[in-house]
BALOBA-1460 file (C-alpha; in Angstrom, 3 decimals):
// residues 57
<rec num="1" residu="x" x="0.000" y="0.000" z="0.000"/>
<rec num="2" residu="x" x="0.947" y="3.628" z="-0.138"/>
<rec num="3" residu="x" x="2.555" y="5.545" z="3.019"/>
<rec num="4" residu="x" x="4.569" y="7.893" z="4.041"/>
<rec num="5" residu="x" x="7.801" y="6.829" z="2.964"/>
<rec num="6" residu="x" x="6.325" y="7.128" z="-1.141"/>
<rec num="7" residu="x" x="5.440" y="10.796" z="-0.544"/>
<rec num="8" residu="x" x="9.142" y="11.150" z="0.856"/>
<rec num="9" residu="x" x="10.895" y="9.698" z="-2.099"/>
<rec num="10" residu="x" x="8.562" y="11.419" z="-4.384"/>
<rec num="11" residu="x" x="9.442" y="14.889" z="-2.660"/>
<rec num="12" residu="x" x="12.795" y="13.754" z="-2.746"/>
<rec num="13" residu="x" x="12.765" y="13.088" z="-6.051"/>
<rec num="14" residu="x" x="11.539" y="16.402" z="-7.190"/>
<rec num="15" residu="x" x="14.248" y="18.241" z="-4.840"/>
<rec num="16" residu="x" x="16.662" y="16.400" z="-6.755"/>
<rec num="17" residu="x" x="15.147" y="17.847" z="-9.924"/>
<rec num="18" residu="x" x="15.623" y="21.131" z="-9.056"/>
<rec num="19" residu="x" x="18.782" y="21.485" z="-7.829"/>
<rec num="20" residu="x" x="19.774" y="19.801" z="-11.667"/>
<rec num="21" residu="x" x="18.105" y="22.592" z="-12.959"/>
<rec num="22" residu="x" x="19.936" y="25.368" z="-11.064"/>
<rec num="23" residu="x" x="23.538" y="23.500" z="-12.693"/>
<rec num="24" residu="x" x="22.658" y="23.776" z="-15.791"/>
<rec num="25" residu="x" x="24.189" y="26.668" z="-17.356"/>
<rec num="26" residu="x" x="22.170" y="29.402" z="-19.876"/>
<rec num="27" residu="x" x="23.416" y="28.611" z="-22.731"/>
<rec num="28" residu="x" x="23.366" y="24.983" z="-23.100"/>
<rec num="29" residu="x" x="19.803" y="25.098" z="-24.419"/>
<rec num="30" residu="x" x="19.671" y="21.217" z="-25.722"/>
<rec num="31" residu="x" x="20.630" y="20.151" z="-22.193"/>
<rec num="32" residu="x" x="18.149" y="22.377" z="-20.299"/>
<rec num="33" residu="x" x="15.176" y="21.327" z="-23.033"/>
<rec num="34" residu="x" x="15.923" y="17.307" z="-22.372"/>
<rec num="35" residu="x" x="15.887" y="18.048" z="-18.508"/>
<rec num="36" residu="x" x="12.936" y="20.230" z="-18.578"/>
<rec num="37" residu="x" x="10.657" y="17.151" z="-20.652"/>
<rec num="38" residu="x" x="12.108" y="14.835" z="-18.183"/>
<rec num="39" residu="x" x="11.482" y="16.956" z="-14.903"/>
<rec num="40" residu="x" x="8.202" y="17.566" z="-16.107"/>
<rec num="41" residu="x" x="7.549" y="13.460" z="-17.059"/>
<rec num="42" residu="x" x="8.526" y="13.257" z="-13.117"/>
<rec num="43" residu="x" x="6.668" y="16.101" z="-11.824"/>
<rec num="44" residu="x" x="3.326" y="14.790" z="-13.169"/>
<rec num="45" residu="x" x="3.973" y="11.468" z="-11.846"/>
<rec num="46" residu="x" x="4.839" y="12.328" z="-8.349"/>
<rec num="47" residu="x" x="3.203" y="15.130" z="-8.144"/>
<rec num="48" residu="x" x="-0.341" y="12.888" z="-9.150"/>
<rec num="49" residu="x" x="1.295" y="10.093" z="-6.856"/>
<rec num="50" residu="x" x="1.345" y="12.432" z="-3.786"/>
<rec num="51" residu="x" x="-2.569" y="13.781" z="-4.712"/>
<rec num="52" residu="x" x="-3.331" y="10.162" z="-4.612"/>
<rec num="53" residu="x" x="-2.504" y="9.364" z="-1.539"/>
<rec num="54" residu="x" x="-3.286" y="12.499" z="0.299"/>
<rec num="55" residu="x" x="-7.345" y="11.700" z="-0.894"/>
<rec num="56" residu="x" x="-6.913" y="8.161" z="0.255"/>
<rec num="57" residu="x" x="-5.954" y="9.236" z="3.805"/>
């Protein structure tokens, strides 16, 4: 079942996210475009994962 310890790595998960974004330097454009589809690919999910759980408890 989901608990706690899902919302945790989903939260740190996202954390993790942005601190990749605040390396990546301006002008690398093709870099900061493939980690922007995949933070957002992540966001959704644990961001919907989190929603989930938080109506089930």
């Amino acid at each position: 079942s989901q608990d706690a310890s899902t919302v945790i790595h989903s939260y740190s998960r996202l954390t993790a996210i942005y601190s990749k974004f605040k390396q990546i330097s301006a002008d690398d454009a093709n870099k900061l475009e493939c980690t922007f589809n995949q933070a957002s690919q992540y966001y959704s999910y644990h961001y919907n994962t989190v929603k989930a759980i938080s109506k089930c408890s």
